[in-house]
C-alpha positions in Angstrom: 70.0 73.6 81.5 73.0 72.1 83.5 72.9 75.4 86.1 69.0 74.3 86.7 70.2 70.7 86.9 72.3 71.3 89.5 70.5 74.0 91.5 67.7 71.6 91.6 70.5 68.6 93.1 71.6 71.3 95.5 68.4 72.2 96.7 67.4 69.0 97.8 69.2 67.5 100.6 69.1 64.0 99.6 70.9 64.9 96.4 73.1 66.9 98.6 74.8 63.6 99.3 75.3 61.7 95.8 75.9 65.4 93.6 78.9 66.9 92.0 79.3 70.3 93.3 81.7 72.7 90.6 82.4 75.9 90.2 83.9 77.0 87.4 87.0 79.3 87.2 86.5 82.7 87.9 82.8 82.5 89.0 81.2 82.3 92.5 78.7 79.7 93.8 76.5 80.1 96.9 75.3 77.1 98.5 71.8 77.2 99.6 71.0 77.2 103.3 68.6 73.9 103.0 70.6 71.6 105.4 73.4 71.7 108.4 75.1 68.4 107.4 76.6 68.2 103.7 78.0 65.4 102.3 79.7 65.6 99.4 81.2 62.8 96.9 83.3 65.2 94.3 83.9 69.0 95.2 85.6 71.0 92.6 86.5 74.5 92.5 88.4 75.7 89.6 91.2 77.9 89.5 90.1 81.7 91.0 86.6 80.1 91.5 84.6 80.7 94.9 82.2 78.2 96.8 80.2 80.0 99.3 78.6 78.0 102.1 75.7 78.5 104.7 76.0 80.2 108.2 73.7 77.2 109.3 76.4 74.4 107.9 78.1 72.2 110.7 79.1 69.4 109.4 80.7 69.6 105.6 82.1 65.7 104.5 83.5 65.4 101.1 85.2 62.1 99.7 87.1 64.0 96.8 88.4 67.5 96.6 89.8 69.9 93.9 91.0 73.2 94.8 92.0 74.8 91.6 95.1 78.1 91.9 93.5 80.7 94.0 90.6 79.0 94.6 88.4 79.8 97.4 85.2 77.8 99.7 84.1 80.8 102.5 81.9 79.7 105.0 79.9 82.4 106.3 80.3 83.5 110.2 78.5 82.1 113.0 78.5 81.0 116.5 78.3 77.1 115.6 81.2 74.8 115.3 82.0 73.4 111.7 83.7 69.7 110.8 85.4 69.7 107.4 86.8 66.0 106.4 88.4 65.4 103.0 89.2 61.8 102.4 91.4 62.4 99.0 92.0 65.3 96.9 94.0 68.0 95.5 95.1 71.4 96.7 97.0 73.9 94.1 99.4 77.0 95.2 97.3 80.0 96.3 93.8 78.2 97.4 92.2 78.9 100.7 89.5 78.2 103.1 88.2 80.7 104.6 85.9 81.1 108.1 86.6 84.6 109.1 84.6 86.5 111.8 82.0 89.3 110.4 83.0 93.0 111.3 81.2 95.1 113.4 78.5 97.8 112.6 77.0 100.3 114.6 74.2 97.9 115.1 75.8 95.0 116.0 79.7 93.8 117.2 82.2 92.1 115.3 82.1 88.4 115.2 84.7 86.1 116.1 86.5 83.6 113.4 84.6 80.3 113.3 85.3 77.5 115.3 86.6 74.8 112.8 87.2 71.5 113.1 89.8 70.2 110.2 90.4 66.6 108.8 92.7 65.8 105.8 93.1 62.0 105.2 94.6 61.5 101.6 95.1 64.9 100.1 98.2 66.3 98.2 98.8 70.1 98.9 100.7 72.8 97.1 99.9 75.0 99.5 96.8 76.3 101.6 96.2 79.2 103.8 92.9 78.6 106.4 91.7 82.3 107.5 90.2 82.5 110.8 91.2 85.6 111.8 88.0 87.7 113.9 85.8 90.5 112.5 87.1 93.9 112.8 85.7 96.5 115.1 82.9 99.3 114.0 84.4 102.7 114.1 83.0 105.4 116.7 80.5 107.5 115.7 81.7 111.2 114.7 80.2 113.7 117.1 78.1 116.8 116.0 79.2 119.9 114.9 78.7 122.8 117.4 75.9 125.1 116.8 76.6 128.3 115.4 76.1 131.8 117.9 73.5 134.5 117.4 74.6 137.7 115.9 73.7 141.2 117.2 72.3 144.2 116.0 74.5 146.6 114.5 75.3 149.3 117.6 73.4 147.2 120.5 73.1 143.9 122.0 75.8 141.0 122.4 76.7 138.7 120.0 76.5 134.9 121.3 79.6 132.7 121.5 79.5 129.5 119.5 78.9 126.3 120.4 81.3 123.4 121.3 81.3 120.5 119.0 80.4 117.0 120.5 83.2 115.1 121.3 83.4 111.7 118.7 82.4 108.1 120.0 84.7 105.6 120.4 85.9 102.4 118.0 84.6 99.3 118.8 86.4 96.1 120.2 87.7 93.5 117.4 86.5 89.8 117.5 88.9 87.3 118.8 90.0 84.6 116.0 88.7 81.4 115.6 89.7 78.1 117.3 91.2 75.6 114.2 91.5 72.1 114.8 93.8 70.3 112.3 93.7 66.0 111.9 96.2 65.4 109.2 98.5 62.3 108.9 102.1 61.6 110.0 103.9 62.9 106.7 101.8 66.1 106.3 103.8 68.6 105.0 102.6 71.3 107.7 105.0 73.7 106.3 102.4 74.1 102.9 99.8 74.9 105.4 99.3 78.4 106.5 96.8 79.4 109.1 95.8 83.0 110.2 94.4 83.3 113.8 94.5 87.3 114.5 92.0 89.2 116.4 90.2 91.5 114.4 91.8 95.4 114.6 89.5 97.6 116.5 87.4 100.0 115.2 88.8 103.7 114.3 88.1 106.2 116.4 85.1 108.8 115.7 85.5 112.5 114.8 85.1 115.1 116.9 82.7 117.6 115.7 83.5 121.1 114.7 83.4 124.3 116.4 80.7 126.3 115.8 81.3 129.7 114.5 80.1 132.5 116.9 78.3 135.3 116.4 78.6 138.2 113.9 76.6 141.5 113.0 75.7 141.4 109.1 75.2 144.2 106.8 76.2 147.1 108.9 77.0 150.3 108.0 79.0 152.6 109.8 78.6 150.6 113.4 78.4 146.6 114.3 79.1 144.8 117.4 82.0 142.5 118.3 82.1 139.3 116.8 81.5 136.7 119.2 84.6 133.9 120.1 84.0 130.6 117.6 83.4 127.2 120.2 85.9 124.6 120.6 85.9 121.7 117.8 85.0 118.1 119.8 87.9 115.8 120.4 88.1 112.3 118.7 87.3 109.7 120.6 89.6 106.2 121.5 90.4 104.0 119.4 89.3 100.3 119.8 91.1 97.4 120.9 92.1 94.8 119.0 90.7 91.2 119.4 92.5 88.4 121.2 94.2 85.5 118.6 92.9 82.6 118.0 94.3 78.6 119.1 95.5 76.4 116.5 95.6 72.5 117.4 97.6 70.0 115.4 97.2 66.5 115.3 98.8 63.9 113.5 97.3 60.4 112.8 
């Protein structure tokens, strides 16, 4: 009854603004993508508990937080810009924040971290790691093997060579990291704050494709043609690049 209670708050953005938003330890909690301005009056996440949140969300205000050890809120990639302000709360050892760029496929490219915009008024931190770092790079595609040759006859005709394989594609750029923002107050302790900015590695480099075997008589008695030569296997292709870091910006109120 209380999970229907509060799906029903969540999915109603009015409610959005009064409701308690928990997640209990060692469980996961995705948000539902109703509204790109959430405001929050008490966010809790208990200890190895994950929040998920909207591509959509852009603006994320919440008056009191509770990260619990090892906790986790993810908001998933996208090109749009996202404001976070706390006013109070607690952060324990191990919790993080996470806005990390999508990686690639062979459909689409690796996306960069998001672009977040950070504001901590009155919170106490053990420690917290913010992970912006990009998307990593699809891997090439692996070429194809070579086709294999034609045998002969046993005393006539000429065997056929085989084919080259197809030379493998090559691995796809990383996503550059996000942009972070940070608006914390004079006696921050920045050194409990950690935040990753890497560019995502690029993708692997695709296989080459075998060498396809050539030609051979079969079943021959006393006579059989020369076996043809085998084709060369396919060379791998490059590897991709890695994505450019990210910026972090720091400033103290």
């Amino acid at each position: 009854m209380r999970s229907l209670l509060l799906l029903a708050a969540l999915c109603s953005p009015m409610a959005l603004a009064q409701s308690l938003i928990e997640v209990q330890s060692h469980t996961l909690l995705r948000l539902p993508a109703t509204t790109d301005v959430l405001r929050v009056e008490r966010l809790h996440v208990a200890e190895h508990g994950t929040l998920l949140l909207p591509t959509g969300l852009t603006e994320l205000y919440v008056a009191e937080l509770r990260l619990g050890r090892d906790a986790r809120i993810a908001i998933a990639p996208g090109e749009q810009a996202l404001r976070l302000e706390v006013v109070s709360g607690e952060i324990a050892a191990g919790a993080q924040i996470s806005v990390r760029g999508a990686p690639g496929s062979f459909l689409q490219p690796a996306s960069p971290g998001r672009t977040l915009s950070m504001r901590l008024v009155g919170v106490a931190a053990e420690a917290l790691l913010v992970d912006a770092r990009g998307g990593m790079g699809a891997p090439g595609y692996s070429g194809l093997d070579g086709a294999d040759g034609k045998p002969a006859g046993c005393a006539w005709g000429q065997a056929s060579r085989g084919h080259d394989g197809l030379s493998g594609g090559d691995g796809q750029a990383g996503a550059r990291g996000g942009q972070v923002r940070l608006e914390v107050p004079q006696d921050f302790p920045l050194e409990r704050l950690q935040v990753l900015l890497d560019g995502g590695a690029g993708g692997a480099a695709g296989h080459g494709g075998g060498a396809g075997a050539g030609g051979a008589s079969k079943g021959c008695w006393l006579y059989s043609t020369a076996h043809a030569r085998d084709g060369r296997p396919g060379q791998a292709g490059q590897p991709g690049i890695a994505g450019a870091a990210g910026n972090l910006d720091v400033v103290r109120f």
